[in-house]
N, C-alpha and C positions, 0 to 999 in steps of 0.2 A: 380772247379767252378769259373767261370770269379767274378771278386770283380764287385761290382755295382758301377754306378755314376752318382752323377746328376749334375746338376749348379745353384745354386744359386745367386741369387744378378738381375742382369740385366733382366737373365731366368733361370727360373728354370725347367728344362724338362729331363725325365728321357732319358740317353744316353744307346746304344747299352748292352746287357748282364745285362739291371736292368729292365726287365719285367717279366711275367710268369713265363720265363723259372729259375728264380731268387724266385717264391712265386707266391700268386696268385695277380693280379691287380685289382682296383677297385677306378672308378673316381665317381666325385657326385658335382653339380653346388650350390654353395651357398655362401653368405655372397660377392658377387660379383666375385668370383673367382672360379676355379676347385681345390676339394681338389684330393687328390691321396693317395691311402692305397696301398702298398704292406705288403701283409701278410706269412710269412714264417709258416709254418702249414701246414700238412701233406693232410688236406681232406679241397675239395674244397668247396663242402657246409656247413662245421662249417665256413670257411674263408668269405660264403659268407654270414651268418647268424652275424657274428661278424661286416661285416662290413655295414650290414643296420641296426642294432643297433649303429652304432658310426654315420651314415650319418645320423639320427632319433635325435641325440644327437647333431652333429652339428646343424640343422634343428629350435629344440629347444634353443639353444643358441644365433642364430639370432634372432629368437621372443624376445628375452629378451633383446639384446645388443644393436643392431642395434636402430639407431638416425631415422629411417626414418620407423622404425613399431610405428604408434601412441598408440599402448597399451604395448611396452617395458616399462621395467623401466630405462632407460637410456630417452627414448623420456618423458614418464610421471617424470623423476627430470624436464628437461628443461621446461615444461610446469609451474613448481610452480611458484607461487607466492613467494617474501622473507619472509621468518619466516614460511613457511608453509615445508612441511616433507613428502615423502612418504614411505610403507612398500616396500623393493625391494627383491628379489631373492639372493641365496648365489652364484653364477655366476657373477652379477653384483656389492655385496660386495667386490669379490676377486678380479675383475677388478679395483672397482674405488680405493679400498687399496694401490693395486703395484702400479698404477696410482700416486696414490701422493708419494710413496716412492721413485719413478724411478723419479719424479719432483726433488726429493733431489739430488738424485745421480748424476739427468746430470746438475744439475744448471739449471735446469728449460729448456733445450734441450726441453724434452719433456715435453709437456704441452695438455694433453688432451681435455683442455680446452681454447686450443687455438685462437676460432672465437667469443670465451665473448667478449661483451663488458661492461664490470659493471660499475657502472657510477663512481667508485673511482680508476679504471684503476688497473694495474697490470694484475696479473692471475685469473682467473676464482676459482681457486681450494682455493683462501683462503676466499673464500665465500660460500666454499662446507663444509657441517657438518654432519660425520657419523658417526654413533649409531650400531655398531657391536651389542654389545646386544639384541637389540630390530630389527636388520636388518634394518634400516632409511636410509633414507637420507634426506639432507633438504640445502638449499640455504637463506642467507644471504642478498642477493643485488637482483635486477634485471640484465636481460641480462647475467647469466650465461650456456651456451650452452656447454656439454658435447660429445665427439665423442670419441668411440673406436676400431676407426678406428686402429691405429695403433700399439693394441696389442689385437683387437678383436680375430684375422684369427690365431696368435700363442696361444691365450687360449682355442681354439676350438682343436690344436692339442692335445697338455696337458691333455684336456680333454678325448680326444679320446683314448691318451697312456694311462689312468687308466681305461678305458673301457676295453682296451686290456689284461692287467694285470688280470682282474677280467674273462676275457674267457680263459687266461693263454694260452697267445699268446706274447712272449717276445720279438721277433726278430720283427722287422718290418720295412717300412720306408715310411715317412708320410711326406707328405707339403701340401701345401696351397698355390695357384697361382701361381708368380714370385718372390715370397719374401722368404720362410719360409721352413725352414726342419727340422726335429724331428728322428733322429736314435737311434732306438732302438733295443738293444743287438747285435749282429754279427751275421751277416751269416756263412754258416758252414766252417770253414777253415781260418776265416779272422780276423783280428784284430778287424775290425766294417765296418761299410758303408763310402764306399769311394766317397767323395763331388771335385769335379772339381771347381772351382770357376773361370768364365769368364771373362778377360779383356772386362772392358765396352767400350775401342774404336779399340779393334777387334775382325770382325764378323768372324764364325766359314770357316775354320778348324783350328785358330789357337790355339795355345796350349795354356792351361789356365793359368793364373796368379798366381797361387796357388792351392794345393789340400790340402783336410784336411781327416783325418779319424774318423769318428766320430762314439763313444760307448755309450749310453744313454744321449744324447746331440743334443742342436739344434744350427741352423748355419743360421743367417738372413742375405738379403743384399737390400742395396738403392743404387741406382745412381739415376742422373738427365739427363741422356745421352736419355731416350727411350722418357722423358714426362719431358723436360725441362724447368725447373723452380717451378713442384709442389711439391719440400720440400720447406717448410718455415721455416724460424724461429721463432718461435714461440713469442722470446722475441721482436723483431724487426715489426716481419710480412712482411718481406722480403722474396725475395729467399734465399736459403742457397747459398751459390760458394765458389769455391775455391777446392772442392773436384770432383773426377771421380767416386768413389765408394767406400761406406763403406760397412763393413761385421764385425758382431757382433758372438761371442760364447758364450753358455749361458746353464744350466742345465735343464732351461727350455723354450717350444717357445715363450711364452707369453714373456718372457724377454728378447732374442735376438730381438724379432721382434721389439718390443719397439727401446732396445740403438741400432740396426742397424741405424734407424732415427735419435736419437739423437746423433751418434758417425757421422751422412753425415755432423753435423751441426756444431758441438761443435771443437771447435781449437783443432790441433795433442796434445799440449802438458795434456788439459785435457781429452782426450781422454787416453792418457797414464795413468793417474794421478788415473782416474776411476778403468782400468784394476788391478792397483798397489793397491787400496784400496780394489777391490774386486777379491778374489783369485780365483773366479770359472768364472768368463768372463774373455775373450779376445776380440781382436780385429786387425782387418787386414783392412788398409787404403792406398789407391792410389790417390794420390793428385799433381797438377802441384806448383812447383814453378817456375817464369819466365817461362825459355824454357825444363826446367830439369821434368821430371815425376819422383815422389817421394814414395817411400811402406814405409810401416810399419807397423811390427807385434808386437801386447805387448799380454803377459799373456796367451800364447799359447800352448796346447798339443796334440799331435797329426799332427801335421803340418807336410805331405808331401813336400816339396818345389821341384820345378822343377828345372833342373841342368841351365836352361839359366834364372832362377828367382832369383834374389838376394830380400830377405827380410831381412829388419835389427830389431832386434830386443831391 
């Protein structure tokens, strides 16, 4: 059986020997982008009964997440008034949770809360106040605007993989637009699903900058090469520079897809610093110094490396 492959980062598009004839296929347009299910499972129509249960699932997930449904509970927090609180969904609790946890991790990298403006400045999110108990949320100031945008598409996958567990469908392999991939368990004969990761300034045939193999794990990537200039930094409200392409590993999607962003942004040496505190992400970074193009991989397993790829570790 050919090992499958996709590429992550710049594009994400399933390559030669990861369709059908790999499981069965199955796309579905939502949350701005095309998810992709490959499902390894024996009969085509439990495969396809599973996977309009999980595009039903993502479907629902936007209603709730998404900043631009005016009856989300993401769009109804922005709406409050300060001092005022709404009841939100467990979706949108577990969202805006990591949300402020993954603020800690990358130094405020990532800030979900990016386009506030609160009139006493800083971040959005220490004006944000949640009530896990009671499921709340409630804002502080005016002008705190929330977007999750940028770990919406990897908690829909997440989502999707415990759908699958419960049809008891283990093998699979899942992403979300150009950013995101979710592998789960291995196809038959293989270590796990094999990820290509694309040199963002060469176009294909060339060979890719890295491969990784990845076993119940997901793999995000950003650059600025396709849509130049729209990572910001959140602290500045700048572009980010200085980077070609980051690519984040993570146990789950929702938290690659986040520090992929926050790893385009955040300096090589905190970037390391991150991997070194947390044992279950890595990270793989291509960055110019002067005239020199620069890699780097921290905290990494499974890592393929190509014989003309030197990654330092």
């Amino acid at each position: 059986m050919h090992e499958p492959e996709i590429e992550p980062g710049a594009s994400v598009q399933p390559l030669a020997g990861s369709g059908s004839a790999l499981g069965h296929r199955f796309t579905h347009r939502a949350m701005a982008c095309e998810f992709e299910l490959v499902l390894l499972t024996d009969s085509a129509r439990y495969a396809a009964q599973a996977a309009r249960a999980i595009f039903e699932e993502i479907d629902r997930l936007e209603s709730q997440l998404s900043r631009f449904r005016p009856a989300s509970d993401i769009a109804r927090i922005n709406a409050l008034q300060p001092g005022a609180a709404a009841r939100i969904g467990p979706a949108a609790l577990d969202c805006l949770t990591l949300a402020c946890e993954l603020y800690v991790d990358t130094g405020g990298a990532f800030d979900i809360t990016a386009g506030s403006k609160p009139p006493g400045g800083g971040s959005g999110l220490q004006y944000l106040g949640l009530d896990p108990e009671r499921c709340c949320a409630g804002v502080t100031a005016p002008g705190v605007r929330l977007d999750l945008g940028g770990l919406g598409k990897g908690y829909a996958l997440d989502r999707a993989a415990a759908l699958l567990r419960d049809w008891s469908i283990p093998v699979a392999r899942l992403h979300a637009g150009q950013s995101t991939v979710l592998a789960l368990g291995a196809p038959p004969g293989q270590r796990g699903w094999r990820i290509a990761l694309r040199d963002p300034e060469a176009g294909p045939p060339a060979a890719p900058l890295a491969t990784v193999t990845l076993c119940n794990r997901a793999i995000s990537g950003s650059d600025s090469l396709l849509q130049p200039g729209h990572i910001l930094d959140p602290r500045t409200g700048a572009a980010a520079e200085g980077k070609l392409g980051a690519w984040a590993l993570a146990p789950s999607a929702a938290r690659s897809d986040s520090l992929s962003t926050a790893f385009f942004i955040m300096p090589v040496d905190q970037v390391r610093a991150c991997c070194a505190a947390h044992s279950d992400v890595g990270a793989i970074l291509l960055w110019r110094e002067a005239e020199d193009r620069m890699r780097g991989a921290w905290g990494l397993t499974g890592l393929d490396t190509p014989p003309d790829t030197a990654v330092q570790r």
